[in-house]
C-alpha positions in Angstrom: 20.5 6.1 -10.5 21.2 6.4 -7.2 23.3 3.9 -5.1 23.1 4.1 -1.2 25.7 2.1 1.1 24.5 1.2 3.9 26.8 0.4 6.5 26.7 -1.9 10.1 25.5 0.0 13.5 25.7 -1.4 17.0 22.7 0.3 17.8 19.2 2.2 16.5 17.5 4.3 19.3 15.2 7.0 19.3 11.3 8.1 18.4 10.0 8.4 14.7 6.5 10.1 13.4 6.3 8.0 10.3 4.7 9.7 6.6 1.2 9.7 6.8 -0.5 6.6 5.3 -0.2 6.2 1.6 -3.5 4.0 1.1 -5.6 6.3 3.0 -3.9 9.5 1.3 -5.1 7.9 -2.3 -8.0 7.2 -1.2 -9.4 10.7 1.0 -7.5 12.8 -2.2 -10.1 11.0 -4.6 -13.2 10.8 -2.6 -13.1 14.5 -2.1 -12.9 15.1 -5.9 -16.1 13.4 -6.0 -17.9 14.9 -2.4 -20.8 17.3 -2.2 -18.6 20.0 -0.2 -15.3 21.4 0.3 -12.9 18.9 2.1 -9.7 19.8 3.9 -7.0 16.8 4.4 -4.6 17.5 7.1 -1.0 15.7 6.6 -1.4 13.8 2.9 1.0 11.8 2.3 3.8 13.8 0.1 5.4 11.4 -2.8 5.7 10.2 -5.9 2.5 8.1 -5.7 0.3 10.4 -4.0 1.2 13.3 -6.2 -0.2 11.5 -9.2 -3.2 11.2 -7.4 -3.0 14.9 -6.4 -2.2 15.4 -10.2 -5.3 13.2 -11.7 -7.8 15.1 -9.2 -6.8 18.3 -10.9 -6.8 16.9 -13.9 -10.5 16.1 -13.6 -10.6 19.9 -13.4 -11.4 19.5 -9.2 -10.1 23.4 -7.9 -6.9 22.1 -5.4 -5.5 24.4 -2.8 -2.6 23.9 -0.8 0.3 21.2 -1.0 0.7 17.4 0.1 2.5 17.1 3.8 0.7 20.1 5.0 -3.2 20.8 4.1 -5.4 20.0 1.3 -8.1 21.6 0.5 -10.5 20.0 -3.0 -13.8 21.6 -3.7 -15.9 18.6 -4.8 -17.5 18.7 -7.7 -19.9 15.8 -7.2 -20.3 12.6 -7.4 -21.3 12.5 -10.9 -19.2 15.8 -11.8 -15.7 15.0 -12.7 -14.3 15.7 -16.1 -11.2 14.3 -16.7 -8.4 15.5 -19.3 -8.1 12.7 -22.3 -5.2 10.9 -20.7 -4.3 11.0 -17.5 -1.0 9.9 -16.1 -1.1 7.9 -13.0 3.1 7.3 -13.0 3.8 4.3 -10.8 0.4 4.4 -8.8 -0.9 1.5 -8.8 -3.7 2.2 -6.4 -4.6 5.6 -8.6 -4.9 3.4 -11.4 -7.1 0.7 -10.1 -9.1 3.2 -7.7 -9.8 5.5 -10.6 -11.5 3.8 -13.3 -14.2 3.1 -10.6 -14.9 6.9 -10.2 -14.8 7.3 -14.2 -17.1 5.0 -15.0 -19.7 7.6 -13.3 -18.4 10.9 -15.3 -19.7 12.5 -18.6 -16.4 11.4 -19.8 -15.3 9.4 -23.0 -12.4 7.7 -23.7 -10.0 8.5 -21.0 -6.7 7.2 -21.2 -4.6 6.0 -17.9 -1.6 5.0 -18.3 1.7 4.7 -16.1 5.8 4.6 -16.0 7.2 1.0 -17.4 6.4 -0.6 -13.6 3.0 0.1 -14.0 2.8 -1.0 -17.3 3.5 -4.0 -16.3 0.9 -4.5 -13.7 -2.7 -6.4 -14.6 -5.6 -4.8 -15.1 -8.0 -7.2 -16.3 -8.8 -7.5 -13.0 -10.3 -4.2 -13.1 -11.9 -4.1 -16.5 -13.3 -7.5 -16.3 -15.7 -7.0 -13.5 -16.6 -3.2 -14.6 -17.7 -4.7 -17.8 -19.9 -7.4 -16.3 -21.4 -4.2 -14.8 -22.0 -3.0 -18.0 -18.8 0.0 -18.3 -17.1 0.6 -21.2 -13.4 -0.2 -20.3 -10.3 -1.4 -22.4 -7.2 -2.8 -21.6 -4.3 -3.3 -23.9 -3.6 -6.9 -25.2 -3.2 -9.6 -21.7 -5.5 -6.8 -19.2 -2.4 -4.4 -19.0 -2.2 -0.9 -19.4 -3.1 1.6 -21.0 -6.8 2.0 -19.7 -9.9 3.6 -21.8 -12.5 4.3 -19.7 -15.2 5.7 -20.7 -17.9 7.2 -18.4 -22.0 7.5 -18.7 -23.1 4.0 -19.6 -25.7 2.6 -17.6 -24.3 0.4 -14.9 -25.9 -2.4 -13.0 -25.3 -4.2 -9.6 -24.1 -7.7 -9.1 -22.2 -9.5 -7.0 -18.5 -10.5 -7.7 -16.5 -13.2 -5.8 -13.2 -12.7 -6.5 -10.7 -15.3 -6.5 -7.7 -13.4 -5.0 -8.0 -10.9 -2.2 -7.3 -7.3 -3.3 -8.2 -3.8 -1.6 -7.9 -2.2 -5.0 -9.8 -4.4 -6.7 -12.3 -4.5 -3.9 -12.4 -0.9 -3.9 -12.4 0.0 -8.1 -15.7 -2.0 -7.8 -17.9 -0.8 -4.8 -16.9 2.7 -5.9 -18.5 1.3 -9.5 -21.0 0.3 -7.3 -22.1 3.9 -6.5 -23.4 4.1 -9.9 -25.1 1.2 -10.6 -28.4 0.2 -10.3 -29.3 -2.0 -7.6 -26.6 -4.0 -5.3 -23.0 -4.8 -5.7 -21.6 -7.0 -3.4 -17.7 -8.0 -3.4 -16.7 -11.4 -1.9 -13.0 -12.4 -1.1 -11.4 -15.4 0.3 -9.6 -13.7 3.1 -10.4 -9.8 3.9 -8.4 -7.2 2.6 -7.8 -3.9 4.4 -11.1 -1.7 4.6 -9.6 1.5 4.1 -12.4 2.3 1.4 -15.3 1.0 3.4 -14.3 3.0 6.0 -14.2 6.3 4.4 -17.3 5.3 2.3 -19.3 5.0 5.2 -17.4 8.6 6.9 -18.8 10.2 3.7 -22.9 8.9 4.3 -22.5 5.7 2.4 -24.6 3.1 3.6 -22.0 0.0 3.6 -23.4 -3.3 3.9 -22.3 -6.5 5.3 -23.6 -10.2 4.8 -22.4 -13.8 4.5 -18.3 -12.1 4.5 -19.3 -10.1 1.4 -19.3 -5.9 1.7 -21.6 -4.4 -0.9 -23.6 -0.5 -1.7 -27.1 0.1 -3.0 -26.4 2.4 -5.9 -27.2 4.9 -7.7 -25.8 6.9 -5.0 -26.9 10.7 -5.0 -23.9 12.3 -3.8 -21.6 11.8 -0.7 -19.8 14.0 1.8 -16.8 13.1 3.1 -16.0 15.2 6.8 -12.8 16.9 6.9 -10.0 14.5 8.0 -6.4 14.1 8.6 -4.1 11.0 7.6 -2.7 8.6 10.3 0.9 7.3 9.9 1.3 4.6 7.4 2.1 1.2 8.8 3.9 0.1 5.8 6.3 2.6 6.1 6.6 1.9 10.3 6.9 -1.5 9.4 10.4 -1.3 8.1 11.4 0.8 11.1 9.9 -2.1 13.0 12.1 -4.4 11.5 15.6 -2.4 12.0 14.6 -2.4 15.7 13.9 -5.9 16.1 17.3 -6.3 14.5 18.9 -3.4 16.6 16.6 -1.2 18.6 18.4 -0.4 22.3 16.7 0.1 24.4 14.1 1.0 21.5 12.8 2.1 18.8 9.2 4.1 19.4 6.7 4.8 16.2 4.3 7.3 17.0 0.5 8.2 15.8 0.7 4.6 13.1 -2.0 3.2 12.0 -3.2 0.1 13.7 -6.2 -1.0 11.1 -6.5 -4.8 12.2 -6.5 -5.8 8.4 -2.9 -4.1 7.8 -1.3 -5.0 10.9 -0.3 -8.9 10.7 2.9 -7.9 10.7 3.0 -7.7 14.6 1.8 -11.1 15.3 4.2 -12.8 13.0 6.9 -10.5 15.2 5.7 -11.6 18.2 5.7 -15.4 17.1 8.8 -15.2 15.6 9.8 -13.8 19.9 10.3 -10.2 18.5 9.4 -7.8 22.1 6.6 -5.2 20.3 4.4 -3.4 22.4 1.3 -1.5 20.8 -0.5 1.3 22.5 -3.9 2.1 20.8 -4.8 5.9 21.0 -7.6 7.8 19.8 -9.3 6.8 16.2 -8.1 8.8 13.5 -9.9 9.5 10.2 -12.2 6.8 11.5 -8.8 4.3 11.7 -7.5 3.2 15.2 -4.1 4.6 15.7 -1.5 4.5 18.6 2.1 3.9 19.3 4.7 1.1 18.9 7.8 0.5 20.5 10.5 -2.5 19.5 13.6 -3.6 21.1 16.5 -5.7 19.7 15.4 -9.6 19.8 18.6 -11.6 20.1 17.4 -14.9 19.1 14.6 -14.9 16.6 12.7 -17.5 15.6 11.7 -19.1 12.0 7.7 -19.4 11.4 5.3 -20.4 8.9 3.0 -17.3 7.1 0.0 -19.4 6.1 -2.2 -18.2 3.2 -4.6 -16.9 5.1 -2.7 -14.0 6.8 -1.0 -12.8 3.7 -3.5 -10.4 3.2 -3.3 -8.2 6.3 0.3 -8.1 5.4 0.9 -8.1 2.0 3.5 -5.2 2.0 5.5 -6.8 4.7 6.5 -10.0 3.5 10.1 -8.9 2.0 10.8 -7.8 5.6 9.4 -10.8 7.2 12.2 -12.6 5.0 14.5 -10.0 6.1 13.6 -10.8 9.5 14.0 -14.7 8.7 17.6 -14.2 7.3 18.6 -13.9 11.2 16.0 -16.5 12.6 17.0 -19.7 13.9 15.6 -22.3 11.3 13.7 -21.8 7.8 10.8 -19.8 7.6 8.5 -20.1 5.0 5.6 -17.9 3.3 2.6 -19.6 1.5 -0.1 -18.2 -0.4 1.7 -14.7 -1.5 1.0 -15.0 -5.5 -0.4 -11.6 -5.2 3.5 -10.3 -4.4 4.8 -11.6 -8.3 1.8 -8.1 -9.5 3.4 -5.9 -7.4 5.9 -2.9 -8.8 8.3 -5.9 -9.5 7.4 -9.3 -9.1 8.2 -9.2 -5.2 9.1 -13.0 -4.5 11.8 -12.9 -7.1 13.1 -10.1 -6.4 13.5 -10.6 -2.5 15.1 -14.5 -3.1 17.4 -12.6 -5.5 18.4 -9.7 -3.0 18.4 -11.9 -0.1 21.0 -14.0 -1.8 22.7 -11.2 -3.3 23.4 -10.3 0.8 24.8 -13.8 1.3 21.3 -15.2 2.9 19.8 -18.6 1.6 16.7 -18.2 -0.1 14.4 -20.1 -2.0 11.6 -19.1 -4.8 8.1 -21.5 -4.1 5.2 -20.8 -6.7 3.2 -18.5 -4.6 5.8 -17.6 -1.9 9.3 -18.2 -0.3 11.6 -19.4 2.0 14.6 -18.4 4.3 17.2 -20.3 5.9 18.4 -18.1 8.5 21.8 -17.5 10.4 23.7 -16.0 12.9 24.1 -12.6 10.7 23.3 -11.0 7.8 26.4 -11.5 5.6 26.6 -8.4 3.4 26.6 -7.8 -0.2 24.9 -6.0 -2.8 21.5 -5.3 -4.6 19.4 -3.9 -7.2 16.4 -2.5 -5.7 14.4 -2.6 -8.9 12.5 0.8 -9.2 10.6 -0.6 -6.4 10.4 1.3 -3.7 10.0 -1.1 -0.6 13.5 -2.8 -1.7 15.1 0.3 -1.9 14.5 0.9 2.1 14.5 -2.9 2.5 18.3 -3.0 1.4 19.1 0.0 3.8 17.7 -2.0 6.5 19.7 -5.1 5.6 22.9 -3.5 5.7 22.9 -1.9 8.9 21.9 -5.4 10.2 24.5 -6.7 8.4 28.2 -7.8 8.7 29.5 -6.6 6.0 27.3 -3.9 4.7 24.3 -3.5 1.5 25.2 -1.7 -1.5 21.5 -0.6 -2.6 21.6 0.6 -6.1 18.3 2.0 -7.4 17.7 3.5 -4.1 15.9 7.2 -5.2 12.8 4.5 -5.5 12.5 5.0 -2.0 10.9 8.4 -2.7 7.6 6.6 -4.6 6.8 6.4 -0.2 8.8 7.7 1.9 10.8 10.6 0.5 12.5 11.1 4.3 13.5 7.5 4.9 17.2 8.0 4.9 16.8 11.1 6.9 14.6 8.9 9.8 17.2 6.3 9.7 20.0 9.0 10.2 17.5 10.5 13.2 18.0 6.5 14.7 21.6 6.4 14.5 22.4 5.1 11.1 24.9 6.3 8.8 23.1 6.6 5.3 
C-alpha cells in the first residue's frame, strides 16, 4: 500500500492537458471490437480500467495494435463476430462489466464468465441481467445480482422498452447496445438524463438513434456499424479535481486544456459558479463528436454553501466527493440530495467521503441518499483511507494541500485505476506530492 502526504501550498499556478476521457476510452475501445472496419483511436486513456477493457477486446480474439496513451488500432470483427475466452477479467471496471454483457449477448458465445477484483465484486448487477433477460438473453448473476456474470450469447432477443428507476449511463448503455440485436425497438427511459456518451458514438458509427417522449431507443437487428476513426477528449472527471485545487488555490490560475465539455457531465461548473467559484469555459472545436474547450479557475476566497438537488446528481455523479470538499471551506452547510447511486460506486462513496472528511477535521453528516457539510474557515488536516477507490485517493491529495495541517492519504496507488500522472500534474502546479 502506498501512503502519500500531502502537504499545505500557498499557491497552484500553471496549465494542465488532463488524461483523455475514461468513459469515452471504454466505450470507442469496445465499439471498435464490434465495427465493420479497422478503427484507429488516437490518445486512449492509459490505466488500470481502460486496460481491462483493452484486455477483454483481445480476449474476444479482436487483432490489437499499438498501446493506450498513444494510438490504437482494432480490426473489427463485426458486429455479431466476437468470440470471447471463457472468462474474462474485467478488474475494477465497472463500466467494462456493465458495457460488455450488452455486446455478448449478440456473439456465438456460451457461458462467459466476467468477473472483477473484490471492488467490483461488490458492485450490483442485477441491474444489468434483469433487463437483458426481459429481452430474452441468457444472463446469471451470483446470489443478490452481484458478480460473477454468465453470459451467454445467440438467443433470440426482442425489443421493449425499459423505464428505469435510477439514472445510469451504463445501464442505459448495456441495454441499447442489447438493443442492436433484438428484434424490433428498445427504448430506455430515465428519470433525469445520464451522460450520452454511447448515443453519441452509436450514432458516429451509422446507428440510427432515436428520440421520443425523453426516452432514447434503436431499431434492431442492426447489420453491422462503423465507427470513423477518432481521438479521445480530456476527461472531465479527472479536470474536475484540478478544478477544485484551484478554486481552493489557483493564483492567478489554474488552466485545463482540450476537456470535455459534454453538457450531461459538466454540472460540476454550475454548482462552482453558485457556490461564487470564478470558472471561465471556452468551447473549442467538437471532438469525437463531444464539445471540448478550455477551463481556467482562480482561488475563490469566500465560497458559498448550496443545495445539489436530485435532479442534477446525474450530470455530476463523479464530482460529488469534491463538491463536499469544496463545502468543507464554504460559509454555511451544504447539502446533497438524491445521490443513492454514490453508495454502488467502487466504495459506497457517501460513507466513505463523511468518514474522510471527518477524518480531516471537517463536519460531515451521512443522509440516506446523500450528505452534508458544515464548512469553515480551513481545512483542518488529518488523515484517511482512500479505500481502493480511486477518486479518494486524488481527493485526499487535494484536501491536504488545501489544508492546515496536511492529509495523510493511505491507499493512494488507487489513483492509478484513472489518472496514473496525477501526482506528477499536481507537482507540474506547484504542489509537493
Amino acid at each position: 500500500m502506498t501512503t502519500l502526504r500531502s502537504t499545505p501550498v500557498a499557491v497552484l499556478s500553471g496549465t494542465l492537458q488532463v488524461p483523455s476521457d475514461k468513459s469515452i476510452t471504454h466505450r470507442a475501445l469496445l465499439l471498435a471490437a464490434v465495427s465493420d472496419r479497422v478503427v484507429t483511436v488516437e490518445s486512449p486513456l492509459d490505466s488500470a480500467d481502460t486496460g481491462a477493457t483493452l484486455s477483454a477486446v483481445e480476449a474476444c480474439r479482436v487483432p490489437v495494435e499499438g498501446h493506450l496513451g498513444g494510438r490504437v488500432e482494432i480490426r473489427g470483427r463485426g458486429l455479431r463476430g466476437l468470440l470471447p475466452s471463457p472468462a474474462i477479467d474485467c478488474m475494477n471496471a465497472g463500466t467494462l462489466m456493465r458495457l460488455l454483457p450488452g455486446l455478448l449477448v449478440g456473439s456465438r458465445a456460451d457461458h462467459v464468465i466476467l468477473d472483477g477484483d473484490d471492488s467490483l465484486r461488490r458492485r450490483p448487477m442485477g441491474r444489468i441481467a434483469t433487463p437483458l433477460r426481459r429481452m430474452g438473453a441468457a444472463v446469471f448473476t451470483s446470489p443478490g445480482g452481484l458478480p460473477p456474470l454468465v453470459v451467454s450469447g445467440g438467443v433470440p432477443l426482442r425489443g421493449m422498452r425499459h423505464d428505469l428507476e435510477v439514472a445510469s449511463a451504463q445501464v442505459k448503455s448495456c441495454i441499447l447496445l442489447a438493443g442492436l440485436f433484438a428484434d424490433g425497438e428498445t427504448w430506455v427511459s430515465e428519470p433525469v438524463t445520464s451522460r450520452d456518451h454511447t448515443e453519441r458514438m452509436l450514432a458516429a458509427a451509422g446507428v440510427p438513434v432515436m428520440y421520443a417522449d425523453g426516452a432514447v431507443g434503436v431499431r434492431g437487428p442492426v447489420e453491422g456499424l462503423s465507427l470513423p476513426d477518432l481521438r479521445v477528449p480530456g476527461d472531465f472527471s479527472s479536470a474536475a479535481f484540478h478544478l477544485v485545487a484551484g478554486a481552493l488555490l489557483g493564483d492567478p490560475e489554474v488552466r485545463l486544456t482540450g476537456v470535455n465539455l459534454n453538457p450531461l457531465r459538466t454540472g460540476l461548473l454550475e454548482v462552482m459558479r453558485r457556490m461564487g467559484v470564478a470558472v471561465q469555459v471556452t468551447v473549442g472545436p467538437d471532438v469525437a463528436g463531444e464539445p471540448c474547450g478550455e477551463i481556467v479557475v482562480r482561488r475563490t476566497d469566500h465560497v458559498n454553501a448550496t443545495e445539489i438537488a436530485p435532479e442534477e446528481v446525474p450530470s455530476m455523479i463523479d464530482e460529488l466527493p469534491l463538491v463536499g470538499l469544496l463545502a468543507a471551506v464554504a460559509r454555511g452547510t451544504t447539502t446533497v440530495r438524491g445521490a443513492q447511486e454514490l453508495r454502488v460506486k467502487e466504495s459506497d462513496r457517501i460513507i466513505a467521503l463523511v468518514r474522510a472528511l471527518r477524518g480531516m477535521g471537517v463536519q460531515a453528516e451521512e443522509l440516506p441518499d446523500g450528505f452534508s457539510v458544515t464548512g469553515g474557515t480551513h481545512i483542518p488536516g488529518g488523515s484517511m483511507d482512500a479505500g481502493h477507490d480511486h477518486r479518494f485517493a486524488m481527493l485526499g491529495a487535494i484536501a491536504g494541500l488545501a489544508s492546515r495541517d496536511g492529509v495523510i492519504v493511505a491507499g493512494f496507488e488507487a489513483a492509478a485505476v484513472s489518472y496514473p500522472g496525477f501526482a506528477a500534474d499536481l507537482r507540474a502546479l506547484g504542489a509537493g506530492v
